[in-house]
LUMMARRO-217847 format. One record per residue: x, y, z of N, C-alpha, C in turn. Coordinates in steps of 0.2 Angstrom, whole numbers, plus 5000, padded with zeros to 4 digits. Example, Ala and Ser with C-alpha at 12.3 -4.5 7.8 and 13.67 -1.06 7.14 Angstrom:
# residues 2
506649725039506249785039506649845039
506449895035506849955036506450005039
//
This chain:
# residues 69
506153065423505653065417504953055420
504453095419503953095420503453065416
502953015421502552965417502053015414
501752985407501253015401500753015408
500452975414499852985417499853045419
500653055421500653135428500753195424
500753195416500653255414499953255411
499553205410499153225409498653245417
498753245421498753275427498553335429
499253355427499553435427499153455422
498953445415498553485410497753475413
497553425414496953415415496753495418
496953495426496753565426496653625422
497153635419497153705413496653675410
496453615407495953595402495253625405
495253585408494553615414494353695415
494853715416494953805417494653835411
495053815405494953825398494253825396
494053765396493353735394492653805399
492853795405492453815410492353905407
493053915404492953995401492754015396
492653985389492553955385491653955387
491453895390490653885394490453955394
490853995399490754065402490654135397
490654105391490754165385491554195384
491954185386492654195385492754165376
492854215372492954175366493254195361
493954235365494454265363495154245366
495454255362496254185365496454245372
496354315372496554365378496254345384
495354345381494854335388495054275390
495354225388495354155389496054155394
496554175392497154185395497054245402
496954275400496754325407496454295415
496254235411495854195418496054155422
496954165419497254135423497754165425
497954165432498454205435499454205431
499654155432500354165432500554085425
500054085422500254055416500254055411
500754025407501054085399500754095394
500754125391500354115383500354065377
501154025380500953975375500853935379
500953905385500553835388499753835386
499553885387498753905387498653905380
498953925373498953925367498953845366
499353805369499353725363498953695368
498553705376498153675380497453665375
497353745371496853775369496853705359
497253705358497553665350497253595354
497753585360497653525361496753505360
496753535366495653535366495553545359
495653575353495453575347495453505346
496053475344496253415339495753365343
495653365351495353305354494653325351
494453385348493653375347493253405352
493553455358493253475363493053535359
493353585358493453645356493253655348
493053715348493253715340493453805339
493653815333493853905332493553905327
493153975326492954005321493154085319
493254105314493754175314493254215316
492654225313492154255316491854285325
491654215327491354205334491854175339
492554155336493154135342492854075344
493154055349493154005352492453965353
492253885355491753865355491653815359
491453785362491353715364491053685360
491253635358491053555355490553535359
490853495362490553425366490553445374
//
């Protein structure tokens, strides 16, 4: 069983990646996904929810994706 520290670990990277695309004008769940080589569309879909619910992220139907904070 894997401690709650060490998967926060493993995500952190995606989280970082995510944000940094997002930063970069990526603000489409395709563009945002695309940026990453060999990772699937739902890890990157609930990394994406996750950063929403923390208040990192936000979505708009309109303009897509957004940084918060």
């Amino acid at each position: 069983m894997r401690s709650e520290s060490h998967q926060v670990n493993i995500y952190q990277e995606i989280d970082d990646k995510i944000l940094a695309a997002v930063r970069s004008g990526k603000a489409t769940f395709t563009d945002i996904w695309l940026t990453f080589d060999n990772t699937g569309m739902r890890v990157i879909d609930r990394r994406l929810q996750a950063l929403r619910k923390r208040g990192l992220l936000a979505y708009d139907r309109k303009s897509g994706w957004k940084v918060v904070k």
